[in-house]
N, C-alpha and C positions, 0 to 999 in steps of 0.2 A: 522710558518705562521704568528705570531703575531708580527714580526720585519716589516710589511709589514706593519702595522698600523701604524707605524710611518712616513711613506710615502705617503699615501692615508687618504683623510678625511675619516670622520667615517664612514656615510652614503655610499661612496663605499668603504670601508672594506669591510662593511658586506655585502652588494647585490654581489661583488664580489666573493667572497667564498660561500654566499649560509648560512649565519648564523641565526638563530633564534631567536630572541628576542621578548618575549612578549609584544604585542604594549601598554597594559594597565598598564604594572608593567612599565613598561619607560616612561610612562604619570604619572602615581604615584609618579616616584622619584623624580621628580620635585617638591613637594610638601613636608615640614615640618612640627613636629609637636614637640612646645615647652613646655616644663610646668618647672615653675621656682617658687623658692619660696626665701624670703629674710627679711631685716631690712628698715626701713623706718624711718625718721625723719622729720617733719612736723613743721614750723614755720608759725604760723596763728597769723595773723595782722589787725588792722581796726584803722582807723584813725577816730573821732567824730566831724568831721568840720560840723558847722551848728546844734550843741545841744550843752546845758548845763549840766555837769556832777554832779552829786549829790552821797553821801553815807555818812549812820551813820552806827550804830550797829545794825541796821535792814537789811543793805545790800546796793546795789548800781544802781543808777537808772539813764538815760541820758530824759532830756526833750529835745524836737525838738524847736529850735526855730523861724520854719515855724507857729508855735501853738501863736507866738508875744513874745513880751519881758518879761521876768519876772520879775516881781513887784517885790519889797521888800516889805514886809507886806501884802502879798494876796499870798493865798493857788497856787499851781500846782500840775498839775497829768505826773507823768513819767514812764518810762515804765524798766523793768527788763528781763534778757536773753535776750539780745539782739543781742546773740550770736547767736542763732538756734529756741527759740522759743519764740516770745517775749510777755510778758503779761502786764496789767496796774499795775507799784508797789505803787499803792496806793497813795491819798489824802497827800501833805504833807505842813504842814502850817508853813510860815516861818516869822511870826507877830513878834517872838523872834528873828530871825536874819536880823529886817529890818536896819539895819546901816551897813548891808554886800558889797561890793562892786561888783557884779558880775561880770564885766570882769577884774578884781585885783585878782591876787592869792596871798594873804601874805608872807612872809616871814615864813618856818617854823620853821627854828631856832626857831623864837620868836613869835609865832602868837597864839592869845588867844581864839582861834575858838578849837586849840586842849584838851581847858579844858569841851568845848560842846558834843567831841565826832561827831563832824559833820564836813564833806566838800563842799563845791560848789568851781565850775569856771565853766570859759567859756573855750570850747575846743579852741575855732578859737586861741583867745590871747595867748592859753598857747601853744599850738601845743600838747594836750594830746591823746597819743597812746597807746593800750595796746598789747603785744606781749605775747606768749607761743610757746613752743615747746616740741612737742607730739609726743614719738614711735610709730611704729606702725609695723604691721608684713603683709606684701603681700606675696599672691599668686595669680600667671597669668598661664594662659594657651593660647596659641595664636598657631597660623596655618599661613605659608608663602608660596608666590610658588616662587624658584628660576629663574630666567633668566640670562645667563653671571654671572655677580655680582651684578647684580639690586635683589631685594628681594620686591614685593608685596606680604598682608598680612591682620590680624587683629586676634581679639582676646577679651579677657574678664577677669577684674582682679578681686581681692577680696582683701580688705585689710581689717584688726582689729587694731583699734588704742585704745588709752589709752590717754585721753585727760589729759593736766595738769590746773592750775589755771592760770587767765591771772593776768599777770604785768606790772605796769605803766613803761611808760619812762622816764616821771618825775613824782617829789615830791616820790620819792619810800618811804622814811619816812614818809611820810604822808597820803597818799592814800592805802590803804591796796589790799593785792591780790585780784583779785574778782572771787570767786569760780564759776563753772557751774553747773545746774541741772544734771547734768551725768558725770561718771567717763569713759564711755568707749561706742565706736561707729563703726560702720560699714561702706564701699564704695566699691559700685561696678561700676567700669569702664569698659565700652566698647570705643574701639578704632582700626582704618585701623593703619597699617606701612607702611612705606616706609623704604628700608633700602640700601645701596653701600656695598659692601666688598672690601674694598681702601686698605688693604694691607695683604699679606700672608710672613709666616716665617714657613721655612719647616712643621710642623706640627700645626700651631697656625694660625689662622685668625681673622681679626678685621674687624667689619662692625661697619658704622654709620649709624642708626637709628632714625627715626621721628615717634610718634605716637602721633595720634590728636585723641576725642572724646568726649563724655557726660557722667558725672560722677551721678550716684545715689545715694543718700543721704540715712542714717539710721535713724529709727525710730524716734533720737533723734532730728532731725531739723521737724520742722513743714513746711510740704508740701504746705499749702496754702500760708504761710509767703515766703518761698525761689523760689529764680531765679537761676539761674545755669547756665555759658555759656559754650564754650567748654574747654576743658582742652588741653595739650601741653608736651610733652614731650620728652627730647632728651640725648640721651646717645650712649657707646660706648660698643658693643658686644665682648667681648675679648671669643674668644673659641677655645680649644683643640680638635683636631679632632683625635678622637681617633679612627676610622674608616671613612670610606667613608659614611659612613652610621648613624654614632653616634658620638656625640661631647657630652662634657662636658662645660656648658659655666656661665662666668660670667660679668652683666651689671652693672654697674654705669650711675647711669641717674639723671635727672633732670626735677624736674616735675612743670608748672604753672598751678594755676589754680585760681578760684575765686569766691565767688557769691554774692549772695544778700537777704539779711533781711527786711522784707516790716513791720512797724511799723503800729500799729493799725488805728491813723490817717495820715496814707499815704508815712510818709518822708519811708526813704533809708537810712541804713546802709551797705556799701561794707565791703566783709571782704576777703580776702588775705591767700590761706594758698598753699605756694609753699614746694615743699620737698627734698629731697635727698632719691633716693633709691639705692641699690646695692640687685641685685639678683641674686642667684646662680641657676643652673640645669640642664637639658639635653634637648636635642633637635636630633629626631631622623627622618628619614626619612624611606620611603621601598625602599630597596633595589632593583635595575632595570635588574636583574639577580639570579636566584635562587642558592642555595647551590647544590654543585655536587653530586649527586644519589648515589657515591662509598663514601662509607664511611670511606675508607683509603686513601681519597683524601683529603689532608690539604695543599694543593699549598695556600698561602696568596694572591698571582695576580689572578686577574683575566686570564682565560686560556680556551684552546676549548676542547671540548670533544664529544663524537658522543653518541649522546643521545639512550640508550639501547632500548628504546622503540621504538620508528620512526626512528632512523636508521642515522639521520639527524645530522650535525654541532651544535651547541648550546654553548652560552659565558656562564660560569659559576664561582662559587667563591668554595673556599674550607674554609673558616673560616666563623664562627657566625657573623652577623653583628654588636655586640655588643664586640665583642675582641679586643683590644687594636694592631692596627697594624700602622706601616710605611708607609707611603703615597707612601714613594720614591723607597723603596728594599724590597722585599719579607725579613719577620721577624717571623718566625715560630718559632724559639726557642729566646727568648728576655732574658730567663735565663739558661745559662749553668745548665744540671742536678745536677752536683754535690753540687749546691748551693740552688737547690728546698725541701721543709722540708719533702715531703713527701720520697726523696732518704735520709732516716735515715740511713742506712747501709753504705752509700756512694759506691756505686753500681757504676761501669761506670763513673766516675769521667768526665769524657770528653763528 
C-alpha cells in the first residue's frame, strides 16, 4: 500500500486509505527544540576620540574634552572604568608637567616623561585604541517551527566569559595594560531566527541562520551608565541527522554587537565587542507518529498497521526516535553481529 505514496500527495494518501494521524502530534512536529552549548571568543574594542588619555602608577584615566582644554599647569578631574563602570579617578595636578605638550606624544625611544612614571596624549592625534580578547563559554537553548526549508524561531542564551586586560595599539612600550575592576562577567541574550536550509547531502544538512536581539549585561557594568542596542548574528548550522527526529548539530557564527558608557559629565564612550562562536548539540523534535504497540516490530520506515484497539489503519514507526538511522534505506542492523561486543562467543557470525 505504501508504493502508492509515491504517487499521490500526502494528504490523499491518507484520506484515501483511511489512515490516522494524530492532528496535534503532526502540528508538534513542526516544531524544534535546540539546546547547544560551546567556545566563544570576544574581541572588545573603543576608540577615545574626543578625550585625553592619562596614566601613572596609580592607574589610568581619559579626561573628555567637551569639559575645554587642558591647561598645563592647572589641576583636572578624569574618570576611571571606563569600560562598564565609570567613576571620578581623582584630582590630578599637572603644575610639575606644565612644559608637556598635549597633543605631541614624544618619542619613546628617548622621552624623558618615562623617568616621571607618567603619560598623557591626546587620543584624536594619536589615533589611541585599546583592544582585548576574552573566552567565553555559551549556552542557548532556542525553539523553531519548520516550514519547507524556511525555519522561524527564537530563544535565549547564556554566556560566561572571562575578561582579560586591555591593550594599547600604540606606544605598547609605553602605556602599560589597563587592568578592569573584574575578572569575570555574565550575558544573557534573547533573540528571533530566521533560518533557510539551502543544502542537503544524504544525511547532513546545512541551514543559514540570522539572529537579531537584546543582549543583558552582568552585574559587572553599571546599569544606569550603559546603553545597549541590538545585537546581530549570523552563522551556518551544519547538522547530522541522525533520525527524522534527532540531529546532532554544529554552528559557527558570528556575533556583532556594541554599547555605550555614559561618563559622569555627559560625554560617550562606544565600545565594540564582536565574537566568534562555534557551538555544538542537539536539536530534537516530536515525532508525528507513534512507535508501533508490537513490540517485535523494529521496521526502521515508517509502515501501516491496524491499530489493536480501534481496529483502524494507523502510520507507525518501529525505532526510538533517538536511534541513529538512514534517511534513505531501512537500516536495522548498521553492525553485523559478529562484530557487536556483547556477541563475545561469536555466536551467529552473520
Amino acid at each position: 500500500m505504501l508504493i502508492h505514496s509515491l504517487l499521490l500527495p500526502a494528504q490523499d494518501f491518507y484520506k484515501r486509505y483511511n489512515i490516522y494521524r494524530n492532528p496535534v502530534r503532526v502540528a508538534l512536529n513542526k516544531i524544534s527544540w535546540d539546546f547547544a552549548i560551546g567556545y566563544s571568543n570576544t574581541r572588545y574594542r573603543h576608540k577615545l576620540d574626543g578625550y585625553y588619555f592619562y596614566q601613572d602608577t596609580a592607574g589610568s584615566q581619559i579626561i573628555p574634552k567637551s569639559g575645554g582644554t587642558v591647561v598645563p599647569g592647572s589641576p583636572f578631574t578624569g574618570y576611571a572604568h571606563w569600560v562598564n563602570a565609570p567613576v571620578a579617578g581623582g584630582q590630578v595636578d599637572t603644575v610639575i608637567r606644565s612644559d608637556f605638550p598635549f597633543d605631541y606624544m614624544p618619542n619613546p625611544v628617548n622621552n624623558p616623561l618615562l623617568k616621571q612614571n607618567w603619560v598623557m596624549l591626546d587620543a584624536d592625534t594619536t589615533e589611541l585604541k585599546f583592544v582585548n580578547y576574552s573566552n567565553g563559554l555559551p549556552l542557548s537553548l532556542g525553539v523553531h517551527y519548520q516550514f519547507l526549508d524556511f525555519r522561524l524561531g527564537g530563544g535565549i542564551s547564556y554566556e560566561r566569559q572571562w575578561v582579560r586586560a586591555f591593550r594599547p595599539t600604540i606606544y605598547e612600550d609605553l602605556i602599560q595594560p589597563i587592568p578592569l575592576n573584574f575578572r569575570k562577567t555574565y550575558f544573557f541574550k534573547y533573540f528571533g531566527m530566521l533560518g533557510y536550509r539551502f543544502y542537503e547531502y544524504w544525511d547532513y544538512s546545512f541551514v543559514a541562520e540570522i539572529q537579531a536581539g537584546k543582549t543583558r549585561y552582568g552585574k559587572a557594568f553599571d546599569a544606569q551608565a550603559l546603553t545597549s542596542g541590538m545585537f546581530f548574528n549570523g552563522g551556518i548550522s551544519i547538522e547530522k541527522n541522525l533520525s527524522e527526529y534527532f540531529r546532532v548539530t554544529i554552528r559557527p557564527s558570528i556575533d556583532l554587537k556594541k554599547y555605550q558608557i555614559t561618563l559622569p559629565d555627559g560625554s560617550v564612550v562606544t565600545h565594540r565587542h564582536d565574537g566568534f562562536f562555534v557551538l555544538a548539540g542537539l536539536s530534537i523534535n516530536i515525532p508525528d507518529i507513534p512507535r508501533s504497540p508490537y513490540k517485535s516490530d523494529h521496521v526502521q520506515l515508517k509502515h501501516l498497521i491496524t491499530d489493536p484497539n480501534t481496529g483502524r489503519s494507523m502510520e507507525v514507526r518501529g525505532q526510538p526516535f533517538w536511534k541513529k538511522q538512514n534517511p534513505k534505506v531501512g537500516e536495522n542492523h548498521r553492525r553485523l553481529w559478529r562484530y557487536k561486543l556483547k556477541n563475545k562467543k561469536k555466536l551467529q557470525p552473520y
